[in-house]
Steps between C-alpha positions, in 0.01 A plus 500: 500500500586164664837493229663825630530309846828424623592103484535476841358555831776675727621172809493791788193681370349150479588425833365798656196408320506158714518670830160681355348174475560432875410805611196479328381156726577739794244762365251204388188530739452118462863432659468412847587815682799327690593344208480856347740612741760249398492586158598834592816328682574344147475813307764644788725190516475495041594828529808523769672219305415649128693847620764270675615338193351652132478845640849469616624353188368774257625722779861338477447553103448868532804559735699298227420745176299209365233648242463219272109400428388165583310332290190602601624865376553657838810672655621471866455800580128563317390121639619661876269804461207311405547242725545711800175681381259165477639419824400806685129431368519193587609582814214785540259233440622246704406696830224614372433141488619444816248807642244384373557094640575628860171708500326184363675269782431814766187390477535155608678616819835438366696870482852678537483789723718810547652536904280804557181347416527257806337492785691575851555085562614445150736774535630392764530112372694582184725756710614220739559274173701799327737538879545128550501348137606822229709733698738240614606422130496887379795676380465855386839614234551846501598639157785798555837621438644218726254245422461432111174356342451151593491200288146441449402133395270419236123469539498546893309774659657829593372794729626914359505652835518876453624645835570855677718611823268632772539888432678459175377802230246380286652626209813250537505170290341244730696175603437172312513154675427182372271208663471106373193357555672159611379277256556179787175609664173483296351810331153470686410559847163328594303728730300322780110559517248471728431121615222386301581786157531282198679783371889468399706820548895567383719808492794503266875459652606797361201703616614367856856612505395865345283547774770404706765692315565769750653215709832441288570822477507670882570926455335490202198542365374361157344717227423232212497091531436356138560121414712383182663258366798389234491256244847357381626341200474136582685313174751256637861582241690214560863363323392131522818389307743712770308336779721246668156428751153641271363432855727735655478770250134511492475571883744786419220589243254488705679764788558743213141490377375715876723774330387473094466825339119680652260404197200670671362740779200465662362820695226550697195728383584895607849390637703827618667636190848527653484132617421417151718727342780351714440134402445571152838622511683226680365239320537703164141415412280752424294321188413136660370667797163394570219676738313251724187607640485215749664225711857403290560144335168390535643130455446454883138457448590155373569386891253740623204361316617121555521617883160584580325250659118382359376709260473210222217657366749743405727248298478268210347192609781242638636301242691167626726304278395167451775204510509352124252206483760272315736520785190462758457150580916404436790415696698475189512851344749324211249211472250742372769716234636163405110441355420857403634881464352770737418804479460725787303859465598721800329643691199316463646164555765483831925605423499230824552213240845663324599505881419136582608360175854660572442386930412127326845522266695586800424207738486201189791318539441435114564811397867603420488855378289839539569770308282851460531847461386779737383887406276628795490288764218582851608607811478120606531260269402135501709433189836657642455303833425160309817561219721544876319153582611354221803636474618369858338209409823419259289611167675675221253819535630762240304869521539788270420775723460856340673736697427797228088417573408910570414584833525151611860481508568488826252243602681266241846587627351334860369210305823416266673495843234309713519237218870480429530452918276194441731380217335602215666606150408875491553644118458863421397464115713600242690848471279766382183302481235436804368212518134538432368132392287285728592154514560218757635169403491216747721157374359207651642133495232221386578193429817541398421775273509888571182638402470910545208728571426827426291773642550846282315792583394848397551650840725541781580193733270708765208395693434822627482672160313163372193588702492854365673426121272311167837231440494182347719233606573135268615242681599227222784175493489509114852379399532764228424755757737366766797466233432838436491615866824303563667693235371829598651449880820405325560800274400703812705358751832372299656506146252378250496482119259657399198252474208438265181525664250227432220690673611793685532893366755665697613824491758643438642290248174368312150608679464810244603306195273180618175742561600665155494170360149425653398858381632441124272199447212642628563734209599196249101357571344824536635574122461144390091561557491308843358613874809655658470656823701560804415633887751553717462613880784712661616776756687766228568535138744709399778345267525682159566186322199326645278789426588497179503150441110509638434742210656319274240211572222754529577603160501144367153461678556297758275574796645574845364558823720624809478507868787763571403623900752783545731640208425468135644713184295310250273728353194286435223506227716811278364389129773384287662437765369271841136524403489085566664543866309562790650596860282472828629544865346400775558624852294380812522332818829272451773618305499410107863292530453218273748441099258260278580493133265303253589453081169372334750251303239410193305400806716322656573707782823537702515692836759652719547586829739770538723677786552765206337813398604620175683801642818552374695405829325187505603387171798630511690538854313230705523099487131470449298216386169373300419111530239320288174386671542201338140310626245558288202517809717769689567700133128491487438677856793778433322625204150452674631725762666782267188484352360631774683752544435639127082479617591709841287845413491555912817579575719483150585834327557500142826661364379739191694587179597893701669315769226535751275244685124458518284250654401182323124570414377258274127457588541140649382403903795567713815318506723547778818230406659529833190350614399271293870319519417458852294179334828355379581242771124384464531475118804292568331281708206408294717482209291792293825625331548320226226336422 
């Protein structure tokens, strides 16, 4: 039976299967109920953006007559219909989810409330809050002969007011008015209680201005009031090489994107047929339209649940970084990296050490040069604010800034120009690739010799999403390494030859054919009799040539075990096939984040750290890079902590030969990885890796 399946796992099937896996810690009883409640926000947020951008582009497919099959065997247009039908049961079971975990938190105190099940003081609270605070900042836009449909912007909240003339026939069509619930004021009211009530009440926004709605519209009285919402196509097209400013252009970009073509509707539960009818119409989409049967965009939850005061009992216990013991008792942060690499493991061990190393570089008169690239940057960033320092300070500071980084374009815009304003070279990557790779290089002057160090990570330069992301980080002054750095800032930055790594991959000229190399003699000892094995750790698989490549070395027995949290088209354990490769995914309290590659080498193991996943953009369109861990102790440590991961049978899911995912069950006492990694920085400390 297993031969008749297909070779591949379909990428958006696959993903939608991901969002399952998150949805399922919201419906896990063992999840903390608050915590519960931000998983929800996840499966919301995953979803918004997943419509935004692969929704839209199978959508732009259609439009275009494309009916090609990709090479997982499906059409646009017969991917489309199945998609749209996985995400409507999804959807379904998302609120039942989110039923269910409000009737659960009810019961602590902790509730949302509808306006007419207050009490005379409440009422009257919320109704002073909706004259002084809402009303103000209300505009209703009449829909008419005179007055066409308004632009409505993606993803905000939007009020179908259904409205009649006082005396006017009941058999004429009724008026139709549009309301934005203004997205500048939060979407939950909080409700005061009696002094002394432990109890935490809210009513909805929206709930507040349709029990208000009578007040926009003076004459007239309303018939229907049903919330919905638009979801745009969010895919920045941009003609890099016509771009005399890519900075200028992609603010352009980002103005047109309120207006992409509608993707999706959202409609409320029992909304008014001619309301629906109407939008359906306007928006041309009647097949992506999606019934909610509760509050909208459920992604507000997120600041909701961090909001609520106490309740830790409630939460997942508090988990505080800890500052990495080799850096502890040191002035000298180079001191230490001149002796030894680093290696960092967010979130368990404190993203505050990337910032001082980078505060250290900017006030040492010794050093000459720092030079780093930026993805996703936080709202207020340490790093940015020291590379200004050091700028001013008369520094060369170069920083590749990714402008094309989605959704976080326009907080890098404000950054390229806060740092160029400090004096700062500001690069925008090469045309038509982003800049994915993690690297800083700092160039320091020591006796009379330069001497460089390295820090190259798996993850964003980002201490917020450090604290909530599993990243490593390798801070290193190997000279090999540094060369290689130096070169890779060059070729990025300026006309470059093309250069012969020593140590680096980097895509898109030679990651693929470097990992194929690693792959191919794997196979060479695996044939030749000896142990050949490889694990490799990652966020999506999905290149054909990969796949293949991985069945290839299946076939030729060599064993391999894969970490792949969100997408993956391998087909594992099909005989004849990938019976020797094994796929897990593991999704719990922090997000999955880290790229760890390790090739068995006839025992002599090498291992990778990664900015890559072996999608096909990554390997293709993206400067990416993979740099050797090149001491032996901190080799050791990766592969002790990917092991753990393959031993997780608490919260990993197993990816079966059909494509769909099971729970690991193999009879052993529980393994949770997440938290046993939280025993990193101690292992590090009494030197237990490695020995």
């Amino acid at each position: 039976m297993n031969k008749t399946l297909p070779h591949y796992v379909n990428r958006d099937l696959s993903w939608i299967a991901f969002n399952r896996r998150v949805l399922e810690e919201a419906q896990d009883p063992g999840t903390p109920l608050l915590e519960r409640v931000k998983f929800l926000s996840i499966v919301s947020s995953n979803l918004d953006e997943f419509m935004s951008v692969r929704m839209a582009g199978i959508q732009d497919q259609m439009k275009a007559g494309y009916t090609k099959k990709d090479f997982t065997g499906y059409t646009p247009a017969g991917l489309w219909k199945r998609l749209i039908k996985r995400t409507a049961q999804a959807v379904t079971d998302q609120y039942r989810t989110f039923r269910e975990v409000m009737r659960c938190l009810s019961k602590e105190g902790i509730s949302f409330r509808k306006p007419d099940e207050l009490n005379a003081a409440q009422m009257k609270a919320i109704d002073r809050y909706f004259n002084e605070i809402v009303f103000p900042v209300l505009t209703p836009m009449a829909v008419d002969q005179s007055r066409p449909f308004p632009l409505l912007h993606t993803k905000e909240l939007y009020l179908a007011v259904l409205l009649r003339k006082d005396h006017q026939p009941p058999e004429e069509e009724p008026l139709f008015a549009i309301v934005q619930v203004p997205s500048i004021l939060q979407r939950y009211v909080a409700v005061p209680v009696r002094t002394g009530s432990k109890k935490m009440e809210f009513v909805l926004l929206e709930q507040l201005i349709e029990r208000h709605i009578d007040k926009l519209f003076n004459g007239y009285a309303p018939i229907a009031v049903h919330p919905f919402r638009v979801t745009r196509n969010a895919d920045l097209t941009l003609n890099e090489e016509g771009a005399e400013d890519l900075l200028e252009e992609i603010e352009k970009e980002l103005r047109r994107r309120r207006w992409g073509m509608p993707v999706r509707l959202e409609y409320a539960k029992n909304m008014h047929p001619y309301a629906l009818q109407l939008l359906k119409e306007e928006l041309e989409l009647d097949e992506n339209s999606i019934e909610i049967d509760g509050p909208f965009d459920l992604s507000f939850l997120m600041r909701w649940a961090s909001s609520l005061q106490g309740h830790d009992n409630l939460r997942f216990d508090r988990m505080e970084p800890v500052y990495p013991y080799e850096f502890e008792d040191t002035e000298d942060m180079f001191e230490v990296l001149r002796q030894q690499d680093v290696l960092l493991s967010h979130p368990y061990e404190s993203f505050d050490a990337v910032n001082d190393f980078v505060t250290d570089a900017a006030n040492d008169p010794d050093v000459l040069a720092i030079k780093m690239t930026l993805y996703r940057v936080s709202g207020h960033s340490a790093l940015v604010q020291a590379l200004a320092t050091a700028a001013e300070a008369g520094k060369q500071v170069t920083v590749v800034v990714e402008l094309k980084a989605r959704f976080d374009e326009e907080r890098n815009i404000a950054w390229a120009r806060q740092l160029e304003k400090a004096g700062c070279h500001v690069v925008y990557g090469l045309v038509g690739l982003k800049t994915h790779a993690k690297i800083l290089l700092v160039v320091r002057r020591e006796q009379e010799v330069l001497r460089r160090y390295v820090h190259v990570g798996t993850g964003n330069y980002n201490d917020n999403t450090a604290k909530l992301y599993t990243d490593f980080g390798l801070f290193t002054s190997h000279p090999v390494i540094g060369a290689d750095a130096s070169a890779l800032f060059n070729e990025v930055t300026g006309y470059s030859a093309p250069y012969e790594w020593k140590a680096f991959g980097v895509a898109p000229t030679g990651l693929m054919e470097k990992l194929f190399g690693l792959i191919d003699r794997e196979k060479e000892n695996a044939a030749a009799g000896k142990p050949a094995l490889i694990i490799a750790k990652m966020n999506s698989l999905s290149n054909q040539e990969m796949i293949d490549k991985l069945y290839e070395a299946s076939q030729a027995g060599v064993k391999i075990e894969l970490i792949v949290r969100g997408v993956c088209c391998l087909r594992p354990g099909v005989p004849g096939r990938s019976e020797n490769i094994r796929v897990i995914s593991v999704v719990d309290r922090y997000l999955e984040h880290s790229r760890v590659m390790v090739f068995h080498n006839g025992g002599d193991e090498e291992v990778f750290l990664s900015s890559a996943d072996w999608m096909t953009r990554n390997l293709t369109r993206r400067i990416e890079l993979m740099c050797p861990v090149l001491d032996p102790k901190l080799r050791k440590m990766l592969v002790n902590m990917l092991q753990l991961g393959l031993n997780d049978n608490v919260k990993a899911r197993e990816l079966q030969p059909n494509g769909t995912y099971v729970p690991v069950s193999n009879g052993l006492s529980p393994l949770r990885s997440q938290m046993e990694a939280k025993k990193i920085p101690k292992w590090k400390k009494l030197s237990v890796v490695g020995q």
